[in-house]
Short mmCIF file of the C-alpha atoms (twelve columns), coordinates in Angstrom:
data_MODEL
# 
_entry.id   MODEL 
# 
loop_
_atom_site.group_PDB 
_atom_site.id 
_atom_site.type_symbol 
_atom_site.label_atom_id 
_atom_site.label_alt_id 
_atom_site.label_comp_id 
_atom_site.label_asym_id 
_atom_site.label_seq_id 
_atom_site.Cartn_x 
_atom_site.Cartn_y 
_atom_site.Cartn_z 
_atom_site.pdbx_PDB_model_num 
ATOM 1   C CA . UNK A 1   17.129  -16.707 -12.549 1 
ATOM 2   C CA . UNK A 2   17.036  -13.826 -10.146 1 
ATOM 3   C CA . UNK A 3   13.873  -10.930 -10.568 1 
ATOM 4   C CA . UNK A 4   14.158  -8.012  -9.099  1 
ATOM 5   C CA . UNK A 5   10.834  -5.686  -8.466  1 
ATOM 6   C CA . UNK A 6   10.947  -2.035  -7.432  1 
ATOM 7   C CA . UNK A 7   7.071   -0.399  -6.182  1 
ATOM 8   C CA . UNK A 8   8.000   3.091   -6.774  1 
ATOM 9   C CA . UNK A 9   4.760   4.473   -4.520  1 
ATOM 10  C CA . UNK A 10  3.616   7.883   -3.040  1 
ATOM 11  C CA . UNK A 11  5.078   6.990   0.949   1 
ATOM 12  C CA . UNK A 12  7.234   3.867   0.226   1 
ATOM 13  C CA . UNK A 13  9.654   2.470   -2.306  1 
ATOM 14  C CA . UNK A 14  9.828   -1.353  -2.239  1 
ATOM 15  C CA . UNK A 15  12.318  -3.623  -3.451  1 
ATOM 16  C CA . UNK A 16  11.587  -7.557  -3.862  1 
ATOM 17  C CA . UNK A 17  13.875  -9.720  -5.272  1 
ATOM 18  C CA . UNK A 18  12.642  -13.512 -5.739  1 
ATOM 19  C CA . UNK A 19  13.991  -16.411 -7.405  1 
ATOM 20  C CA . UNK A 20  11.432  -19.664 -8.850  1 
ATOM 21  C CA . UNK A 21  11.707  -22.741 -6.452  1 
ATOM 22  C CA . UNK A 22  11.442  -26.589 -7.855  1 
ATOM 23  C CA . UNK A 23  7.908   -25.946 -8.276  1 
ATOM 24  C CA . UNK A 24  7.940   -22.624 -10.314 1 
ATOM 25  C CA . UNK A 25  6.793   -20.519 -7.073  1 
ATOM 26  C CA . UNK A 26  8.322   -17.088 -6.612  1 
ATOM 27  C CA . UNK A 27  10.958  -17.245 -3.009  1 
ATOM 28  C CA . UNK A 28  11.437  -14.159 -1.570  1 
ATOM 29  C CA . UNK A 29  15.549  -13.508 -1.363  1 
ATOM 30  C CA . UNK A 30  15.225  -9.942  -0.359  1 
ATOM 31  C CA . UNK A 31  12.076  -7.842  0.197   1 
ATOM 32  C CA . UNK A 32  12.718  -4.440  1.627   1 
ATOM 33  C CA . UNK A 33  10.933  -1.012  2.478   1 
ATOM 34  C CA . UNK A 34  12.100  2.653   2.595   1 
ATOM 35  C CA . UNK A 35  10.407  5.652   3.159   1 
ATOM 36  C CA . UNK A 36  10.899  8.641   0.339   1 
ATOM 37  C CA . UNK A 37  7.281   9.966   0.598   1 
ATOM 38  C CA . UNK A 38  7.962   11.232  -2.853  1 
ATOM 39  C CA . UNK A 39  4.578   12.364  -2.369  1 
ATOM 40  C CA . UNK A 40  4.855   14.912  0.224   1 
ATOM 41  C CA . UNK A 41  2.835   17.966  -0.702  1 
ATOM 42  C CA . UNK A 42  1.856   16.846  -3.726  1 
ATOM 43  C CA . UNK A 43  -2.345  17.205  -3.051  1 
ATOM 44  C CA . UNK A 44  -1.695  20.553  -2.703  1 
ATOM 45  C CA . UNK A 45  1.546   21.525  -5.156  1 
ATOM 46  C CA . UNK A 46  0.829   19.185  -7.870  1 
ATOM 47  C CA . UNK A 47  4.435   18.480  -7.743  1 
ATOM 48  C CA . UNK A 48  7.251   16.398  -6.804  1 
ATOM 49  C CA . UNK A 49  9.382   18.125  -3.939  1 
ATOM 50  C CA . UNK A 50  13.077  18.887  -4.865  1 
ATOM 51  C CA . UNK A 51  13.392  17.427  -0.895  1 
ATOM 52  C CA . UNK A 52  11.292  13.976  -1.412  1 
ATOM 53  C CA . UNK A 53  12.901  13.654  -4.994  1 
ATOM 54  C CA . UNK A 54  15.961  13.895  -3.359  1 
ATOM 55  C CA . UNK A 55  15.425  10.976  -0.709  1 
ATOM 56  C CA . UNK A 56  13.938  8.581   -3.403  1 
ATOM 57  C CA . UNK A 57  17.066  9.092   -5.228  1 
ATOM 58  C CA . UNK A 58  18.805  8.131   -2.521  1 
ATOM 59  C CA . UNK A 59  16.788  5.003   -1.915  1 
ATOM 60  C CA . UNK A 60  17.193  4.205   -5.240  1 
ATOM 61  C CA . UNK A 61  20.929  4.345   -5.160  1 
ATOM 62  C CA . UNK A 62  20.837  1.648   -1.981  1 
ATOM 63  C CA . UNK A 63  18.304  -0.375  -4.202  1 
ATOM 64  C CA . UNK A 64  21.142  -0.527  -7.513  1 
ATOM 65  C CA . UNK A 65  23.669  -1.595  -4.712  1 
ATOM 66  C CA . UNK A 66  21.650  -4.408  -3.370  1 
ATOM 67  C CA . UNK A 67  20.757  -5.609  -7.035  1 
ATOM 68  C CA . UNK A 68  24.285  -5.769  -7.580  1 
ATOM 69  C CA . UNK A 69  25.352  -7.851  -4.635  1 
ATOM 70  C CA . UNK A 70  22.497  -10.099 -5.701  1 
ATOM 71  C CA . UNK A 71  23.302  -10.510 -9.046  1 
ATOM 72  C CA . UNK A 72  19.681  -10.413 -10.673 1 
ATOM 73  C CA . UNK A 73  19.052  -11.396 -13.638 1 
ATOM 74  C CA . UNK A 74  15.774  -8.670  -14.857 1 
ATOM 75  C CA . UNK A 75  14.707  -5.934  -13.703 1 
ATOM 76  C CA . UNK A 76  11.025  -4.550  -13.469 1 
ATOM 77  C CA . UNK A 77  10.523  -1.204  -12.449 1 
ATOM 78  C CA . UNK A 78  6.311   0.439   -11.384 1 
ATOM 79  C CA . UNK A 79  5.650   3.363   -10.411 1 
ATOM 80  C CA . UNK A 80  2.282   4.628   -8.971  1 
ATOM 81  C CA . UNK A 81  0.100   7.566   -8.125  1 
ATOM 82  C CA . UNK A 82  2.752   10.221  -6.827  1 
ATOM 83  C CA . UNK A 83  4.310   9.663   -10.264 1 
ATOM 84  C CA . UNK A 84  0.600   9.273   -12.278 1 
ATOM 85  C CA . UNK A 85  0.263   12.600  -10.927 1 
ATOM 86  C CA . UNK A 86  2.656   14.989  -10.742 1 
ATOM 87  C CA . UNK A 87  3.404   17.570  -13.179 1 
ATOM 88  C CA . UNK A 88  7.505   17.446  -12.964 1 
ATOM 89  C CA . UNK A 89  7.087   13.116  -12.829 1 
ATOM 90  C CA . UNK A 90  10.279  13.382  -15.269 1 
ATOM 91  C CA . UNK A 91  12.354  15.173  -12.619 1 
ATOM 92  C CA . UNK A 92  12.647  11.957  -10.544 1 
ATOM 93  C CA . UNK A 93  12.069  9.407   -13.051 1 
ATOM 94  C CA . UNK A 94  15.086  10.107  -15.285 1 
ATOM 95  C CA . UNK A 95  17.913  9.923   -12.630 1 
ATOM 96  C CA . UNK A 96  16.152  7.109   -11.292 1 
ATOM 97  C CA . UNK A 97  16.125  5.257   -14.815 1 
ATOM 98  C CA . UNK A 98  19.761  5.434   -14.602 1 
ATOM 99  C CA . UNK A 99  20.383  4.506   -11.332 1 
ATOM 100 C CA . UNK A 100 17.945  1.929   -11.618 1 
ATOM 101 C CA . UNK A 101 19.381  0.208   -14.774 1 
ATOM 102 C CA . UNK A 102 16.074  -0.121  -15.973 1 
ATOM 103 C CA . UNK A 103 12.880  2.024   -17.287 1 
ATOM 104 C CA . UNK A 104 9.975   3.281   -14.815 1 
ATOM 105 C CA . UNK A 105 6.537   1.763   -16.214 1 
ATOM 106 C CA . UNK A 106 4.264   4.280   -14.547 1 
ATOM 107 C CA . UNK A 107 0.949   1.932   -14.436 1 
ATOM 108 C CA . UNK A 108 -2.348  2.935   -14.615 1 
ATOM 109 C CA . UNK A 109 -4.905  2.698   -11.615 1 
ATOM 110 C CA . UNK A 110 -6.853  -0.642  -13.269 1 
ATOM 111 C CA . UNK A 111 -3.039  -2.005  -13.833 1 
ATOM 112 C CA . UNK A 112 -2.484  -1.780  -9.945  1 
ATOM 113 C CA . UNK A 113 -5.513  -2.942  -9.062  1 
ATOM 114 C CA . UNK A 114 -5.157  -5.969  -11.396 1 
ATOM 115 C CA . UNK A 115 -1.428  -6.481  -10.013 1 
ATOM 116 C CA . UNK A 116 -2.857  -6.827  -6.191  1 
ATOM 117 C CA . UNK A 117 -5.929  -9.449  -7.179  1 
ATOM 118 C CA . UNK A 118 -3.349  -11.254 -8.350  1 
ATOM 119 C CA . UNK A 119 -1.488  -11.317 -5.630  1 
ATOM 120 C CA . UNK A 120 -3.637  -11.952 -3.193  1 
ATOM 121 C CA . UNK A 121 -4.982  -14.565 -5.382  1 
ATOM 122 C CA . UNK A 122 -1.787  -16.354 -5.486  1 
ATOM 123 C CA . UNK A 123 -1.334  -15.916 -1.464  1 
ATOM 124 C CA . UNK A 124 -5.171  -17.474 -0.996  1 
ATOM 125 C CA . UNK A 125 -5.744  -19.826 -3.209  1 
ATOM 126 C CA . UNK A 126 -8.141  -20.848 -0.354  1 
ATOM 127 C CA . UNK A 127 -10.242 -18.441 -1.407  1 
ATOM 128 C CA . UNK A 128 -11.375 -19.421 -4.807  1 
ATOM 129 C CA . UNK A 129 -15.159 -19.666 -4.900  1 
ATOM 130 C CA . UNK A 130 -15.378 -17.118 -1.859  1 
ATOM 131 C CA . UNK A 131 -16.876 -12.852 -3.093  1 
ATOM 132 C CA . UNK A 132 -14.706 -11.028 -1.538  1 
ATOM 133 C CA . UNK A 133 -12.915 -7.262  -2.016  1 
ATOM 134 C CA . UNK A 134 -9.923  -6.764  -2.469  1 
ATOM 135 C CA . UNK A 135 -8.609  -2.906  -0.507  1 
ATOM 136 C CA . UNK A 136 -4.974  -1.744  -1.400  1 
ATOM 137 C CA . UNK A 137 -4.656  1.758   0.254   1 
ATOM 138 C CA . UNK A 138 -1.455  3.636   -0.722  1 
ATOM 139 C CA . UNK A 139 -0.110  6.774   0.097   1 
ATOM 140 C CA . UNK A 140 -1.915  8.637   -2.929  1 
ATOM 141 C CA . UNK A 141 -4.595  6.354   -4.354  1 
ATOM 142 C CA . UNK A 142 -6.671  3.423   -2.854  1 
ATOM 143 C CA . UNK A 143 -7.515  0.468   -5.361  1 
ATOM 144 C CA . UNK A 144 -10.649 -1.485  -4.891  1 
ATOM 145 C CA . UNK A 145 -11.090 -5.117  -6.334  1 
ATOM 146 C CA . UNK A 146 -14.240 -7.199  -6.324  1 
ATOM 147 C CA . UNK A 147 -14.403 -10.864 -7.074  1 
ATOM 148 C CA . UNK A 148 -17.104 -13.714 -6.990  1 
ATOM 149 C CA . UNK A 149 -14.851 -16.023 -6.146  1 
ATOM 150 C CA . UNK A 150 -14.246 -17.170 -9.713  1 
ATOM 151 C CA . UNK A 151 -13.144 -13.679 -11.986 1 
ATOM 152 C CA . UNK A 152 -12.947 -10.025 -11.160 1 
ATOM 153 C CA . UNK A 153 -16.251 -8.614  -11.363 1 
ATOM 154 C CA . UNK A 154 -15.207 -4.926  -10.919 1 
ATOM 155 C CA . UNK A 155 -11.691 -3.118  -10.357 1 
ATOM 156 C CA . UNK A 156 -11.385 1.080   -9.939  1 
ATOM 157 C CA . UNK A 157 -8.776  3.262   -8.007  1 
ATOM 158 C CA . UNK A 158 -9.648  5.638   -5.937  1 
ATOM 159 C CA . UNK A 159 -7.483  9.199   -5.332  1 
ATOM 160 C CA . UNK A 160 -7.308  8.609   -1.691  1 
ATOM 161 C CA . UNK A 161 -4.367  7.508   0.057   1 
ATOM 162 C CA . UNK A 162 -3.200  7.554   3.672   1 
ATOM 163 C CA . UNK A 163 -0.622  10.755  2.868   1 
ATOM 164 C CA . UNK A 164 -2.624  12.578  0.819   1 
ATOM 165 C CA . UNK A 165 -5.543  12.385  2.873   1 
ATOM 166 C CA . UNK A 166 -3.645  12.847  5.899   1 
ATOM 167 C CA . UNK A 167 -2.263  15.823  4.421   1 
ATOM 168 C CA . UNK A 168 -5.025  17.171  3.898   1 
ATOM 169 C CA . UNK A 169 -7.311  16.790  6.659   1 
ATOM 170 C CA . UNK A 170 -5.270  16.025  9.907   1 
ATOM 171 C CA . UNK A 171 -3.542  19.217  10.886  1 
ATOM 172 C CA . UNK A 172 -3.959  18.836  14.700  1 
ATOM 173 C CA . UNK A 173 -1.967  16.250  16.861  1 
ATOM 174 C CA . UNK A 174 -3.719  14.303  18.117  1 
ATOM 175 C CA . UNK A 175 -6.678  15.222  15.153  1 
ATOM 176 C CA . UNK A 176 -9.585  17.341  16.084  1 
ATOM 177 C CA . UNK A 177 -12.609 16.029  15.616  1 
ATOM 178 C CA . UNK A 178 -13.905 18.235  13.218  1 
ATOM 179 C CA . UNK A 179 -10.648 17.090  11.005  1 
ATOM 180 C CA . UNK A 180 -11.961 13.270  11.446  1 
ATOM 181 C CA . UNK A 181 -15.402 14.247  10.361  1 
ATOM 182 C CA . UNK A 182 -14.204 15.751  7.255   1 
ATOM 183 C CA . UNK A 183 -11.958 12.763  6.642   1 
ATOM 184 C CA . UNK A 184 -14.715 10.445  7.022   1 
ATOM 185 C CA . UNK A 185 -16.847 12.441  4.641   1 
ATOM 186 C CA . UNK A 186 -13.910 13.073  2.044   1 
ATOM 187 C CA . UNK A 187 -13.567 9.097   1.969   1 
ATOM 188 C CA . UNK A 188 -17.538 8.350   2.076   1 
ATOM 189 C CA . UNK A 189 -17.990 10.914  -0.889  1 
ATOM 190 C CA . UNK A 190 -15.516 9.003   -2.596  1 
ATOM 191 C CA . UNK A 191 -17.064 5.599   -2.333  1 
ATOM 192 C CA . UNK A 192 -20.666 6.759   -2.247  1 
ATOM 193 C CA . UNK A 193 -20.691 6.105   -6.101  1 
ATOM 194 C CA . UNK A 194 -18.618 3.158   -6.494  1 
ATOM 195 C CA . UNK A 195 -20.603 -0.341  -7.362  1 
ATOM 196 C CA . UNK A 196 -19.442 -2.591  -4.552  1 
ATOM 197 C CA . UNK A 197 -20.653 -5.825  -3.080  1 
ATOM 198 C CA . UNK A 198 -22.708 -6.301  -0.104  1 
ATOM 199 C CA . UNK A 199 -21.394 -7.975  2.911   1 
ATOM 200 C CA . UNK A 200 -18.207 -9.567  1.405   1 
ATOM 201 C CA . UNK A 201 -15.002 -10.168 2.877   1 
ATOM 202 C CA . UNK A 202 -12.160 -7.349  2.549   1 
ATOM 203 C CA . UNK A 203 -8.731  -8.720  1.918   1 
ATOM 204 C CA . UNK A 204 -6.482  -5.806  2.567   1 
ATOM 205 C CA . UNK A 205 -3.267  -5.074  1.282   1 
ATOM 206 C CA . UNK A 206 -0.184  -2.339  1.643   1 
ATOM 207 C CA . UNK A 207 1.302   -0.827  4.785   1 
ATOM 208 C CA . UNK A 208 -1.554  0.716   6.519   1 
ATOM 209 C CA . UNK A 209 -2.992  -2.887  6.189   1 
ATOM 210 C CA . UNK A 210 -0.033  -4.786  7.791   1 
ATOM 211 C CA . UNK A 211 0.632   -2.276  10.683  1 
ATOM 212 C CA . UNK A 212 -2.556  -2.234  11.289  1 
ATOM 213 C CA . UNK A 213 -1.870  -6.352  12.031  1 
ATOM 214 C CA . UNK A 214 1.403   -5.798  13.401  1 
ATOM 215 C CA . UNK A 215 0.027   -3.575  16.034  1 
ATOM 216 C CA . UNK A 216 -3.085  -5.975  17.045  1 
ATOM 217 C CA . UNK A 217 -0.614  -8.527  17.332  1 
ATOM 218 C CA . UNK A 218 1.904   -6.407  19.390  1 
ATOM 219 C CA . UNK A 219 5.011   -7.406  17.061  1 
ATOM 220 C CA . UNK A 220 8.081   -6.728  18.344  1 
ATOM 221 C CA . UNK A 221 10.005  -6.999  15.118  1 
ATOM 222 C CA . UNK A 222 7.949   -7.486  12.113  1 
ATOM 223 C CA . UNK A 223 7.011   -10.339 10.542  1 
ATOM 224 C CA . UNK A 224 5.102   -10.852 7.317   1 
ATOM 225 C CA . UNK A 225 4.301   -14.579 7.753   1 
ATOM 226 C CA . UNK A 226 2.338   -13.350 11.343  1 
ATOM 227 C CA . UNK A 227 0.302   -10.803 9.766   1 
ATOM 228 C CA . UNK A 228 -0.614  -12.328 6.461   1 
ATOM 229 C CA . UNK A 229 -3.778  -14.307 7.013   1 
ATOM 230 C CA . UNK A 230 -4.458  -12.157 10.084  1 
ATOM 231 C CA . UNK A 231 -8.503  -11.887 10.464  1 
ATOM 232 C CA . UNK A 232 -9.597  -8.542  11.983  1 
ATOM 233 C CA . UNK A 233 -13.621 -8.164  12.805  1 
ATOM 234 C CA . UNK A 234 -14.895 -4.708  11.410  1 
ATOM 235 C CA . UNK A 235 -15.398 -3.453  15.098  1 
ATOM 236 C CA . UNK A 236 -11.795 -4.162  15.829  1 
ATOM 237 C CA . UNK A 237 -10.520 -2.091  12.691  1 
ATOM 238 C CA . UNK A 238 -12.633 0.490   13.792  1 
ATOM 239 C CA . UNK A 239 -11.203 0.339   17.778  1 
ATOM 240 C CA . UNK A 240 -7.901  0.407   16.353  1 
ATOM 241 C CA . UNK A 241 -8.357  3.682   14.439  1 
ATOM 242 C CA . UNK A 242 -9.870  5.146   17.327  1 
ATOM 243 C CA . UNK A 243 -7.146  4.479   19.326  1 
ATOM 244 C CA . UNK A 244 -4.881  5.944   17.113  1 
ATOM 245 C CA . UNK A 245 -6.593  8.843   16.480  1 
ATOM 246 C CA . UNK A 246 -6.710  9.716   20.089  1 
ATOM 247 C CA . UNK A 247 -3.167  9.578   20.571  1 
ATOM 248 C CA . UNK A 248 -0.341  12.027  19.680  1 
ATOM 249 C CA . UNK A 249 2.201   11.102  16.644  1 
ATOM 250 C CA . UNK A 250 4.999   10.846  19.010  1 
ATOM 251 C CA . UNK A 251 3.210   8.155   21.108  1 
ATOM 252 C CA . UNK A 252 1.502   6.339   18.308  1 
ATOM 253 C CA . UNK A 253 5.336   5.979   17.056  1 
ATOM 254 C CA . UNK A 254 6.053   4.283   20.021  1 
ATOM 255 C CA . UNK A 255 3.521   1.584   20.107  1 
ATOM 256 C CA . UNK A 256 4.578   -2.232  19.633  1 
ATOM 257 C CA . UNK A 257 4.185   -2.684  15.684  1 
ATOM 258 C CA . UNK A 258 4.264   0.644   14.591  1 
ATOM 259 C CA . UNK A 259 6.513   1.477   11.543  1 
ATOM 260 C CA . UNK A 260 7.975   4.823   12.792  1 
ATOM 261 C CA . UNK A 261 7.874   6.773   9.639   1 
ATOM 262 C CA . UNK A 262 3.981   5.211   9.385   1 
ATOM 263 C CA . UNK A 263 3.080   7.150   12.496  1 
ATOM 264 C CA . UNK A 264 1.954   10.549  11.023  1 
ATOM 265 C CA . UNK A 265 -0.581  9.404   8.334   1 
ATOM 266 C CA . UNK A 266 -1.516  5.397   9.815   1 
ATOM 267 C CA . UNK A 267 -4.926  7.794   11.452  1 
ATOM 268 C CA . UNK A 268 -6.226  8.228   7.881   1 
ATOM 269 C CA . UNK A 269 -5.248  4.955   5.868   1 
ATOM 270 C CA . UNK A 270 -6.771  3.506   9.386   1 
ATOM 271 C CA . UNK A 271 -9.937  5.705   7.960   1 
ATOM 272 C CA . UNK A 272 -10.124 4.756   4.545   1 
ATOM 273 C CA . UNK A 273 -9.850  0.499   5.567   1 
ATOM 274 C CA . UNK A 274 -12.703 1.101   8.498   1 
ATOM 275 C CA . UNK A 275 -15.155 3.368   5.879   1 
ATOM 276 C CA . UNK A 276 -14.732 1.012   2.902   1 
ATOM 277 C CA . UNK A 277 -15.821 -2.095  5.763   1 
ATOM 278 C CA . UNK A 278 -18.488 0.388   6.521   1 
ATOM 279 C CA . UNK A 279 -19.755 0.965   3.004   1 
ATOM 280 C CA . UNK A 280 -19.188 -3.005  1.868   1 
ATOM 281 C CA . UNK A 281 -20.764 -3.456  5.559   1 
ATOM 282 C CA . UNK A 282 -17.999 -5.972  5.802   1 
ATOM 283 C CA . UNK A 283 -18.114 -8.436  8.405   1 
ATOM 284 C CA . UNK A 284 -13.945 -8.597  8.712   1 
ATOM 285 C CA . UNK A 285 -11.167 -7.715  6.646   1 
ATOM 286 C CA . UNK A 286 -7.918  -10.639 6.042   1 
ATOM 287 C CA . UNK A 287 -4.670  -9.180  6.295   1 
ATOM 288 C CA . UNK A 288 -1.975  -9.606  3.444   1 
ATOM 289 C CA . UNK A 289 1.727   -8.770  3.056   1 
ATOM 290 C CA . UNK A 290 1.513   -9.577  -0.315  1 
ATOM 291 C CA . UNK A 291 1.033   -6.468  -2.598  1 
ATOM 292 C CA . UNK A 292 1.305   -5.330  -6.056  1 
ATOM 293 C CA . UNK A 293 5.162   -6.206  -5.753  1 
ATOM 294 C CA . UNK A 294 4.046   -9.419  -5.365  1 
ATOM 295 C CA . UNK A 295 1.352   -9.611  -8.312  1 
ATOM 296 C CA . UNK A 296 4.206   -8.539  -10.806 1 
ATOM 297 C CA . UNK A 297 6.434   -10.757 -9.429  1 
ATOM 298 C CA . UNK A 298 3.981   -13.860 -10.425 1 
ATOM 299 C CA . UNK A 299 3.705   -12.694 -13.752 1 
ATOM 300 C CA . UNK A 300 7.648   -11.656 -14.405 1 
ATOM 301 C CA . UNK A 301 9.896   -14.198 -12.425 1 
# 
């Protein structure tokens, strides 16, 4: 029994297909990521581009293909903030549907939030008995997830994401620093009134997360076993966003780890991961491949 899970996102559309092993674990078979920003411009428009509605479609036409060859058996389609959001959602979501083969769920903020605990439950079970937070930062929204270690003792999503903030605030290349000190306000304003443990552990989650990793660890090709379970000390998370920020886009998308088409907006999910350590006061965050894909591919498969 083949499950196939498509994260229809703000940046990123991911595909995960997984089948149960002898022990009723979910195997990855294929797990793949493709740009659409099906965000882009949306802060501002309130709408879908014709251009980044275009692209999607287009990744979703590769995704049908891939099903195919694989021969899965269900289908499970999310989509997140871009599509929570915008006013002409229907525009993409209907040719999508039937490319797809399948409906678009478009989940609330708690429902992602629950879908990466989970996951990140599932990846450390190590962890049970151990407060920590979990921080998924997306394109458009970030979700934040406390535990004690034994049940989720608060769960919210944020709208602040690594495009839309981006977007908004970083109009200089390299950024001036007037933009970084209103995109450290924007995201301190934002967290300011959110109930939030003191001094736990952040497990982070989503592509800013894992390039992050992959560029500490200087990965040639990228490799989700390396990063996941990769500890980073607060005053390294906050090195590496200073180093990014100082650079140009062109030379940040040259750097050993870096996802190309991560290059333009990494500066402010980079933000939003070292201001939440700030305001948990965070002694390190854990790295984790494992996202909401993941989370509904426990509970489906």
């Amino acid at each position: 029994m083949r499950t196939a899970i498509i994260d229809i996102g703000t940046n990123t559309l991911l595909l995960l297909i997984v089948e149960r092993d002898a022990a009723g674990v979910p195997r990855p078979i294929v797990d793949l990521c493709r740009f659409g920003r099906l965000g882009q411009g949306l802060d501002a428009s309130g709408r879908l581009a014709d251009a980044a509605i275009e692209r999607s479609l287009g990744i979703c036409r590769e995704y049908a293909a891939v099903m195919a060859a694989h021969r899965v058996d269900r289908r499970a389609v999310i989509g997140t903030q871009a599509l929570r959001e915008a006013a002409n959602a229907r525009a993409f979501t209907g040719p999508a549907e039937a490319l797809l083969g399948a409906p678009i769920e478009i989940i609330a903020g708690p429902r992602e939030a629950e879908l990466a605990f989970g996951a990140v439950a599932a990846t450390f079970p190590e962890l049970r008995g151990t407060p920590y937070v979990v921080c998924d930062v997306g394109g458009g929204s970030t979700e934040l997830i406390a535990t004690d270690g034994t049940r989720v003792t608060s769960e919210v999503s944020v709208p602040i994401g690594a495009v839309r903030l981006a977007e908004r605030h970083l109009k200089s290349d390299p950024p001036a620093a007037g933009e970084l000190r209103a995109l450290s306000d924007d995201i301190d304003a934002r967290l300011a009134p959110l109930e939030l443990p003191t001094g736990a552990l952040v497990v982070a989650t989503a592509g800013t997360a894992t390039t992050l990793a992959a560029i500490e660890l200087g990965l040639a090709t990228y490799d989700p076993d390396k990063v996941t379970g990769l500890r980073l000390e607060a005053p390294a998370v906050q090195a590496l966003f200073d180093r990014l920020v100082a650079m140009t886009t062109a030379t940040r998308r040259a750097l050993p780890g870096m996802v190309p088409e991560r290059a333009d907006v990494l500066p402010a999910g980079a933000a939003i991961l070292a201001r939440v350590l700030a305001r948990i006061g965070a002694p390190a965050m854990i790295v984790c491949d494992r996202g909401i894909r993941w989370g509904l591919a426990h509970e489906r498969s």
